[in-house]
C-alpha positions in Angstrom: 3.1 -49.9 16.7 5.5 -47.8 18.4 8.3 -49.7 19.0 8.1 -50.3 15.2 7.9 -47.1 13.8 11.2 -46.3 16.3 12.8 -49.4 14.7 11.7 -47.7 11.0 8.8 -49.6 9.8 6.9 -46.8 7.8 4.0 -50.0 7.1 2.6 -49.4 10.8 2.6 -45.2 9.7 -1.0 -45.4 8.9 -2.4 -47.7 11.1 -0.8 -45.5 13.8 -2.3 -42.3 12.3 -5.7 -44.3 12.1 -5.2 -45.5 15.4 -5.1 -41.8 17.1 -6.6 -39.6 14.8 -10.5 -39.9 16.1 -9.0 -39.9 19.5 -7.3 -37.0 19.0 -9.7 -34.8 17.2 -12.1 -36.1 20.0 -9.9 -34.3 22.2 -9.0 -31.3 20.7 -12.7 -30.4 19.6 -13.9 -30.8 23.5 -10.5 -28.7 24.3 -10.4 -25.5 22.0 -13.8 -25.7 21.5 -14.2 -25.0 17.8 -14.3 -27.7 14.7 -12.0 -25.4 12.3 -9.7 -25.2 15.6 -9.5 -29.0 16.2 -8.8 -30.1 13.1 -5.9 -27.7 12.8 -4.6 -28.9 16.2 -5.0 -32.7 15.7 -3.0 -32.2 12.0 -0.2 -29.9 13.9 -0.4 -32.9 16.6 0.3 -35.4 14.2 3.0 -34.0 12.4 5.0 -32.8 15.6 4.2 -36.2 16.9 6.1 -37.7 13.7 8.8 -35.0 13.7 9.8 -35.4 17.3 8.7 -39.5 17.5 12.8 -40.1 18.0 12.0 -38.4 21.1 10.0 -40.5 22.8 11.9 -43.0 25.3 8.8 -45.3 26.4 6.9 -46.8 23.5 4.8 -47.9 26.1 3.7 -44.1 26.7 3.2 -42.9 23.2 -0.4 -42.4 24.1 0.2 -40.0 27.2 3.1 -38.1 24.7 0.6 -37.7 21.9 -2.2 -36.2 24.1 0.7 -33.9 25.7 1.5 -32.8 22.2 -2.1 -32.4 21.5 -3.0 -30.2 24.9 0.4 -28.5 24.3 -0.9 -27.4 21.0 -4.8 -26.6 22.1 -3.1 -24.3 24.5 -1.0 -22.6 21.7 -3.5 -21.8 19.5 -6.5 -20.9 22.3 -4.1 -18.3 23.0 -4.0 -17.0 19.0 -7.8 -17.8 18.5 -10.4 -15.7 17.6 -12.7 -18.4 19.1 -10.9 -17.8 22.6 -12.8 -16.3 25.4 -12.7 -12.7 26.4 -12.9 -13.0 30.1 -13.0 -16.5 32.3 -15.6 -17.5 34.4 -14.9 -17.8 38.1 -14.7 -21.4 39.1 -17.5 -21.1 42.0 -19.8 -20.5 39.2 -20.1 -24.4 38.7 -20.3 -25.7 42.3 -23.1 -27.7 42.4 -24.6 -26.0 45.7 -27.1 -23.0 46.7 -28.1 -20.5 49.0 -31.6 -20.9 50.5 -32.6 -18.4 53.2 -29.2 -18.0 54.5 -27.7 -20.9 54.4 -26.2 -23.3 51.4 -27.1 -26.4 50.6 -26.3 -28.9 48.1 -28.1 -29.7 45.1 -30.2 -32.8 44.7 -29.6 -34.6 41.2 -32.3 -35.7 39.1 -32.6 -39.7 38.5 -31.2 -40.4 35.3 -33.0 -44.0 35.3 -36.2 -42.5 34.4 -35.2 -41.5 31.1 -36.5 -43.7 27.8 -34.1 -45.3 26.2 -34.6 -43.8 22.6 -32.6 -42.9 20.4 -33.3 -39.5 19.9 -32.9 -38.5 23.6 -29.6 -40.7 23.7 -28.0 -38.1 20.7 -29.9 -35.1 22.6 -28.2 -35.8 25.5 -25.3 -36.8 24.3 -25.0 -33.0 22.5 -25.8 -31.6 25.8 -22.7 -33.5 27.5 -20.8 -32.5 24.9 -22.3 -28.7 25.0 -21.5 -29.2 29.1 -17.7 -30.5 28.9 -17.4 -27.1 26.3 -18.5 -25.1 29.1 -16.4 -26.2 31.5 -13.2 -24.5 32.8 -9.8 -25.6 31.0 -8.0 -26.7 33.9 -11.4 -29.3 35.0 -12.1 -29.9 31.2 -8.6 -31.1 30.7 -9.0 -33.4 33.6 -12.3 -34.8 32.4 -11.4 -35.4 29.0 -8.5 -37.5 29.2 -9.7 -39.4 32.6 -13.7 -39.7 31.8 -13.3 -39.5 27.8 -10.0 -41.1 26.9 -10.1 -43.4 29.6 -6.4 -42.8 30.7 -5.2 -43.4 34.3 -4.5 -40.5 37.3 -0.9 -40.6 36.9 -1.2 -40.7 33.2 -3.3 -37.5 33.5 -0.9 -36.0 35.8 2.0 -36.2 33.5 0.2 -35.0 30.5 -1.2 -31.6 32.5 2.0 -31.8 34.5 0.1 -32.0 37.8 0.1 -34.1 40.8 -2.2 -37.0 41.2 -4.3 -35.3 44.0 -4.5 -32.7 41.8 -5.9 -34.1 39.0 -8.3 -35.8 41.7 -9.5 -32.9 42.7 -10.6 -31.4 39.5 -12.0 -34.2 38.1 -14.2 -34.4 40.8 -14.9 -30.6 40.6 -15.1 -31.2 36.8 -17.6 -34.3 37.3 -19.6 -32.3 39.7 -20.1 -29.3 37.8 -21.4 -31.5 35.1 -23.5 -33.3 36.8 -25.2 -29.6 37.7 -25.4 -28.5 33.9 -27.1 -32.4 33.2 -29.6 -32.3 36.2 -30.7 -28.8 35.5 -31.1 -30.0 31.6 -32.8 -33.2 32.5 -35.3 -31.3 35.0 -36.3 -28.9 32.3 -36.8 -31.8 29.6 -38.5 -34.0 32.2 -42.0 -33.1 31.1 -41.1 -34.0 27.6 -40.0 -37.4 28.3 
């Protein structure tokens, strides 16, 4: 669909637009935070993409470009929003580890394979993942969404955030980790009601 909108086929517009849309709301939503935010983003996303679509060079990488455009964007208006935070969090906060008479030690997680598979505990937990990738720091959340979320490759992710690959390694493994805290400590409290 790329190379044919560079060639000038407008017929493979809306399929395009279809195409990324969800993907980038999906995106944006998880990154600013906000539903009024992300839609604004993933319109202004859209329409740079079109306006500046003579600019890419690689059809092949129209899906890292877009999701440049789209973080490029999230960033610009987090910056302007009255959704933005007022301070940010340390990121020690959400290593999975603690102190126990002196010494620290690192969490256990909870078995996940003891949870029913129904399917109001599927969409409970799948709010809580959601509510978890929220609360995460921008520079792991980033990570997360486009490796875990939109399934794109390391050096895919690099480019986008403009990183290194053992970069974006490292905080997606820092990002995974500090999820996997804010799940366990949900699904020990909910436990007893499974």
């Amino acid at each position: 669909m790329a190379r044919a909108l560079l060639a000038g086929d407008a017929s493979v517009f809306e399929p395009f637009v279809d195409h990324f849309r969800a993907k980038i709301f999906r995106y944006t939503w998880l990154m600013c935070g906000q539903r009024e935010d992300a839609e604004e983003v993933s319109q202004e996303t859209m329409l740079k993409a079109f306006q500046k679509f003579d600019q890419l060079e690689t059809p092949e990488q129209v899906r890292p470009w877009i999701f440049r455009i789209a973080r490029n964007e999230c960033l610009m208006k987090r910056r302007k929003s009255r959704f933005a935070p007022e301070t940010e969090l340390s990121l020690d906060e959400f290593l999975p580890a603690f102190r126990h008479e002196g010494e620290t030690r690192k969490l256990e997680i909870a078995d996940w394979s003891a949870l029913p598979d129904q399917n109001f505990l599927q969409g409970e937990l799948k709010d809580e993942l959601t509510r978890a990738i929220q609360q995460l720091p921008d520079t792991y959340r980033a990570v997360v969404l486009l490796r875990d979320v939109e399934d794109l490759s390391t050096d895919a992710t690099a480019e986008i955030l403009g990183l290194t690959s053992d970069v974006v390694k490292t905080r997606l493994h820092r990002g995974r980790l500090a999820l996997r805290k804010t799940l366990d400590t949900y699904l020990r409290l909910h436990r007893s009601q499974i």
